[in-house]
C-alpha positions as CSV (number, residue, x, y, z in Angstrom):
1,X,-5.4,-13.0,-6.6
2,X,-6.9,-10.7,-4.5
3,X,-7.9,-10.7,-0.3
4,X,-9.5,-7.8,2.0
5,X,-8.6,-6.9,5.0
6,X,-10.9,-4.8,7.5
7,X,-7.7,-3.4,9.5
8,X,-3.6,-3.3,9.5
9,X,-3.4,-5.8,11.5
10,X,-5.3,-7.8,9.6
11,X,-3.4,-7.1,6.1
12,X,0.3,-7.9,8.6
13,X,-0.9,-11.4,9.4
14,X,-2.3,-12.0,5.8
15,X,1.2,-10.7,4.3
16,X,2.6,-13.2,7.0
17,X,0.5,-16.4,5.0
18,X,1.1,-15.0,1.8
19,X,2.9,-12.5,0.3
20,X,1.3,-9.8,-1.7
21,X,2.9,-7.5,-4.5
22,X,0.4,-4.9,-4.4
23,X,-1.4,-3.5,-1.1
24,X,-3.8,-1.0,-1.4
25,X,-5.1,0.3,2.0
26,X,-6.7,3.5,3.8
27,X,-4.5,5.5,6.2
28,X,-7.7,5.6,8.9
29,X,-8.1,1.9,10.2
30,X,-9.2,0.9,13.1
31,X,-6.8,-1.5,15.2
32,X,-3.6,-1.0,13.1
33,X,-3.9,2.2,11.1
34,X,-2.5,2.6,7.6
35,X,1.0,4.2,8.4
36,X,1.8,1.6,10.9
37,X,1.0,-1.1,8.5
38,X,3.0,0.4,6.2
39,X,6.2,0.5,8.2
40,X,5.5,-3.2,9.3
41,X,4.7,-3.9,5.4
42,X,7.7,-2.2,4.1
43,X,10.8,-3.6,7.0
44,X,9.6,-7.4,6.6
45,X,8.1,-7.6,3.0
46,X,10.4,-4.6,1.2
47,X,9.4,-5.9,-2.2
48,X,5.5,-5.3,-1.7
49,X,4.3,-2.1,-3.2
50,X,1.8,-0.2,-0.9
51,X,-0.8,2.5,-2.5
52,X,-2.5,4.7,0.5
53,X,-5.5,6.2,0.4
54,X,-6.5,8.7,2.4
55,X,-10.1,11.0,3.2
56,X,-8.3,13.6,4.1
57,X,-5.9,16.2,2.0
58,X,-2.9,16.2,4.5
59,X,0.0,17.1,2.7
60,X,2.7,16.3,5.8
61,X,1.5,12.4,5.8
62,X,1.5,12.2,2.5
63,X,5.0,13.2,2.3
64,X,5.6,11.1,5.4
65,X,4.1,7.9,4.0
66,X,6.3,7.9,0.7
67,X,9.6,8.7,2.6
68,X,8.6,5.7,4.7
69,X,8.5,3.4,1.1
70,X,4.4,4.1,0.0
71,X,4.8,3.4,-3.8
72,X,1.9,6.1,-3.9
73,X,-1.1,8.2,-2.2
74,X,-3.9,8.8,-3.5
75,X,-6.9,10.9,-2.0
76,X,-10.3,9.8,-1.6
77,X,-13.0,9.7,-3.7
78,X,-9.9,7.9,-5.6
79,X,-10.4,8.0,-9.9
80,X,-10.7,4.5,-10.6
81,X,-8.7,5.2,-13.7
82,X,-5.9,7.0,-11.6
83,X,-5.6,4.0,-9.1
84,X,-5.5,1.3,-12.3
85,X,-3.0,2.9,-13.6
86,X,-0.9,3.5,-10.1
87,X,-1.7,-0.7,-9.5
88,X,-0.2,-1.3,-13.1
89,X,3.0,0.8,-12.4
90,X,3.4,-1.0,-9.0
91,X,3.3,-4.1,-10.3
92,X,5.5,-3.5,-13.6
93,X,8.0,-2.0,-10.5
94,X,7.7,-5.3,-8.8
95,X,8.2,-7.2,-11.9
96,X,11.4,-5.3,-12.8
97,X,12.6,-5.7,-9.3
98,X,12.2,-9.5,-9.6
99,X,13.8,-9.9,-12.9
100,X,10.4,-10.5,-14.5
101,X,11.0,-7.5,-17.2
């Protein structure tokens, strides 16, 4: 099952109605950008896996975002075969977590 949201804030109160296993979102949102989603993502809803994208090759948020619990970044145009493969491994983490081998 899948949802879009157009900002943070939006994917916060989905999470809120229904809690996702994988989020993939930009980092440059307007309302709630993607780091602050991420920290609201990862303190209430630990278990959820979150896969950044970003426009812009900064090295610094990228290591900020996965010391703050991003399962992955990823840089924009994003290889649709490189982001399938970071979705499976997400999941299969979320799986293991959840006794789901």
């Amino acid at each position: 099952e899948c949802q879009a949201a157009a900002n943070g804030q939006e994917a916060v109160n989905a999470m809120e109605q229904f809690a996702f296993d994988v989020i993939i979102m930009d980092v440059k949102m307007p309302v709630m950008d993607g780091m602050s989603a991420l920290q609201k993502i990862h303190q209430h809803w630990p278990e959820t896996q979150v896969i950044l994208l970003s426009g812009h090759a900064d090295m610094q948020l990228a290591v900020q975002a996965m010391s703050e619990g991003a399962f992955g970044y990823l840089m924009k145009p994003v290889d649709i075969d490189e982001l399938l493969f970071k979705i499976e491994d997400a999941v299969t983490l979320v799986r293991l977590e959840a006794g789901q081998g």
